[in-house]
N, C-alpha and C positions, 0 to 999 in steps of 0.2 A: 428676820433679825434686823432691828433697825440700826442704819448707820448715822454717827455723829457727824454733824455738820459744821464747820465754824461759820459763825457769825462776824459780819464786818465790824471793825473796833468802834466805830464811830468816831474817828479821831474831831476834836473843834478844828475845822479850817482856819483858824486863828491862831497861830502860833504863839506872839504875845501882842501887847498892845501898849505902846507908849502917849498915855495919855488920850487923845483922840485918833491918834493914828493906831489903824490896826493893821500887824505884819502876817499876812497870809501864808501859810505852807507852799502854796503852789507858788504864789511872786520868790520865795527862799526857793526853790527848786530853780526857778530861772534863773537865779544869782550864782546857783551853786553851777549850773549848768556852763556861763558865761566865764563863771572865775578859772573852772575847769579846763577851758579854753586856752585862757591865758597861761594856764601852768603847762600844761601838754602841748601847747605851742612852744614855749620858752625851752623846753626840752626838745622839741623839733629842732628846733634853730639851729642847734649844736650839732645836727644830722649836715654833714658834707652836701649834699645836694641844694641846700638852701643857704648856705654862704654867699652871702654880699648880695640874695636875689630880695629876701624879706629880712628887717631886722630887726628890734623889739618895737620902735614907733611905729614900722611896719605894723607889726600885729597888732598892738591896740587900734591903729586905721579900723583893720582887717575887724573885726572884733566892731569894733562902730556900724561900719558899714553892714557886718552881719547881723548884729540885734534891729537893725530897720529892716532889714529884707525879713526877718523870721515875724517880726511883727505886722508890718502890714501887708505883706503875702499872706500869712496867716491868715490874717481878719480876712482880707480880701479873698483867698482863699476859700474862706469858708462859705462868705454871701454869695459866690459864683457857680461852685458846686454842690453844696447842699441846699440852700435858702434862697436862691435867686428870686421868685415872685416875693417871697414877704417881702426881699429888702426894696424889690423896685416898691411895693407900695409903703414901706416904712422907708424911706433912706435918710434919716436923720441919725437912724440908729446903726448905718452903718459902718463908723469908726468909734460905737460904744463897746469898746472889747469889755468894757466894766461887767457888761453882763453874760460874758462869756462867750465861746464859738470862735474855737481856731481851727485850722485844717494845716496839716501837716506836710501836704503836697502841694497847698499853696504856698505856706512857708519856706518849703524850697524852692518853688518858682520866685520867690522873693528873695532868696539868698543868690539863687544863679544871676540874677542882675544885680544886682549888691556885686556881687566876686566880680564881674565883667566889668562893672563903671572901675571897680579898686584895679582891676589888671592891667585896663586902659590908661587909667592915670598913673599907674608905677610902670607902663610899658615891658607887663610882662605877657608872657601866653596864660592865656584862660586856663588851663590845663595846669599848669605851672603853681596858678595861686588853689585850684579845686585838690590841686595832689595832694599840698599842703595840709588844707584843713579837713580835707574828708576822714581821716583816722580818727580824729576828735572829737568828730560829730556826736557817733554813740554815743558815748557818756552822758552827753545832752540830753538826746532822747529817754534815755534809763534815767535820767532824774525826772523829766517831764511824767514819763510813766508811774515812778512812784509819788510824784503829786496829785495824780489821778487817782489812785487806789488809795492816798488818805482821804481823799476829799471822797472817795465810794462814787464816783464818776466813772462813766463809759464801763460800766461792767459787764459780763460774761453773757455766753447763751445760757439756758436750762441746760442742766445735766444733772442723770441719775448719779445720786448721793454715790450710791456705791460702786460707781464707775468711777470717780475723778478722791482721791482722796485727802484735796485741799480745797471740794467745792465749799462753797461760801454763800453763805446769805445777805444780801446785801440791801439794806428795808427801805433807802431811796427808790429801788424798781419800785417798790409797794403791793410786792407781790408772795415776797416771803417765799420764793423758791431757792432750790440752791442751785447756785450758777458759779459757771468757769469764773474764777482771779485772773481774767484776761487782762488786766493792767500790768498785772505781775508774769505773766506768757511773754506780753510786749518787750516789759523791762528786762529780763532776761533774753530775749532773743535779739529782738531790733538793738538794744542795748547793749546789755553784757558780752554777748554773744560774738555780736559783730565789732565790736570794737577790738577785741583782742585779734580775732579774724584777720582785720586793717589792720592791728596794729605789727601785727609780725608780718604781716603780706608787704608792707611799708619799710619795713626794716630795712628787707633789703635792695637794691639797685632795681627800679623800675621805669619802664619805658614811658616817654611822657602819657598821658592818663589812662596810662595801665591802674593808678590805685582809686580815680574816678570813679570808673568805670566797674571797677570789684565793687562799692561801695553803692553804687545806684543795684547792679545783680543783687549783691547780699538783702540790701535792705528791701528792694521789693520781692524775693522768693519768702524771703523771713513773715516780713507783713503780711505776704498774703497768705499762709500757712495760717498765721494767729489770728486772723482773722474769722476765720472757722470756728474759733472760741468767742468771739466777740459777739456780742448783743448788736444788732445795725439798729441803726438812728429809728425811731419811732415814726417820722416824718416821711423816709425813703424806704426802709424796710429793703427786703431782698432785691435783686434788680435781677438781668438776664441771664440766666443759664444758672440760676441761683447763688450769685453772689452779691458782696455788698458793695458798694459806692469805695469804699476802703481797699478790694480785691481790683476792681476795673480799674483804680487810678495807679494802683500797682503795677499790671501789666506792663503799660508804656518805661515804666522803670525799666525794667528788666532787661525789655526788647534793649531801650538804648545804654543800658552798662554794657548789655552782650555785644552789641555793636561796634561802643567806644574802644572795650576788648579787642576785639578781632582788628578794627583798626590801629592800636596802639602797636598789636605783636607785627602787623605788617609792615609799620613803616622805619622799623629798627631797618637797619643797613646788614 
């Protein structure tokens, strides 16, 4: 019996076009992602434990300082861990993000220095500004993921049809099988998922980066689960013990949320 397959919508990566400028889905996803920020910070603020330490110029700082670390972590990010030989012999195209190639673990090693220079100049603890804004982060991520999946980027493994019954076809592979909506695994997991997770684990009275700490655990057990559904980069393909480049950079997550964990419960009085 044969099973139906959905096929990927084909959305235009063009959202509209004003004149010679054209607004891309994915650039709207990061705005959406940024504005998000701003609102669920603004609601933070009102949270007792952040009185008089960050205040709304506060977060717009905050918010500055983080779209540079997500961007050129990102980019850099990605030439380090995926692409290193091409870019040593290209490096002109190293800061052409125009043509795509972000990494998302570089992105946070670009945010965790972003947060550190902002803590140091407001003379707060590193901890202090990461407890902050790590509940907010998801939402970001779940809008980046569903830019992905318009744009029919970073899709799925193979999977029998009649095993998965949201497999999808998605004809950028150019292979016309049907594969995991891992964009939509990601977005719900790394995403939806965890942000509700942070966001009631936050709620209530927490020891300084006790909510850190949740947030690096969650997001690399999550990642590296969906990962399983993901397609690896054509260039890297599987790596040791048969994972992807996406599962290896996860681990180090994990180890140090669990870490920041166990130190946060210790050093309460």
């Amino acid at each position: 019996m044969s099973t139906a397959v959905f096929l990927h919508p084909q959305f235009d990566p063009v959202a509209f076009a004003i004149g010679p400028l054209a607004v891309r889905w994915y650039g709207l996803m990061y705005l959406l992602a940024f504005a998000a920020v701003l609102v669920l910070g603004r609601m933070r603020l009102k949270a007792a434990p952040w009185s008089g330490l960050i205040d709304g110029k506060g977060l717009d700082d905050l918010l500055l300082f983080g779209v540079l670390g997500v961007v050129l972590g990102g980019r850099l990010g990605y030439v380090l861990f995926y692409k290193p030989a091409y870019y040593l012999a290209h490096p002109t195209e190293i800061l052409a993000v125009w043509q795509g190639g972000m990494a998302f673990h570089g992105g946070m090693l670009g945010v965790i220095v972003a947060l550190a220079i902002f803590a140091r100049m407001r003379q707060l603890h590193f901890f202090q500004v990461t407890d902050f804004i790590a509940p907010m982060v998801p939402f970001g991520l779940a809008a980046g993921r569903l830019g992905n999946f318009i744009n029919g980027e970073l899709w799925g493994r193979p999977v029998e049809a009649s095993w998965v019954p949201i497999a999808m076809v998605f004809p950028q592979a150019g292979d016309m099988l049907a594969r995991h909506p891992s964009q939509l695994y990601q977005m719900l997991l790394e995403g939806l998922l965890l942000f509700v997770v942070l966001w009631r684990f936050s709620a209530r009275p927490r020891p300084l980066g006790a909510v850190s700490g949740m947030f690096l655990l969650g997001y690399g057990v999550l990642r590296w689960l969906a990962e399983f559904g993901r397609e690896p980069d054509d260039f890297l393909g599987l790596l040791s013990l048969g994972l992807s480049m996406g599962q290896w950079l996860s681990l180090p997550m994990i180890l140090v949320g669990a870490a920041i964990l166990v130190w946060s419960k210790r050093r309460v009085p």
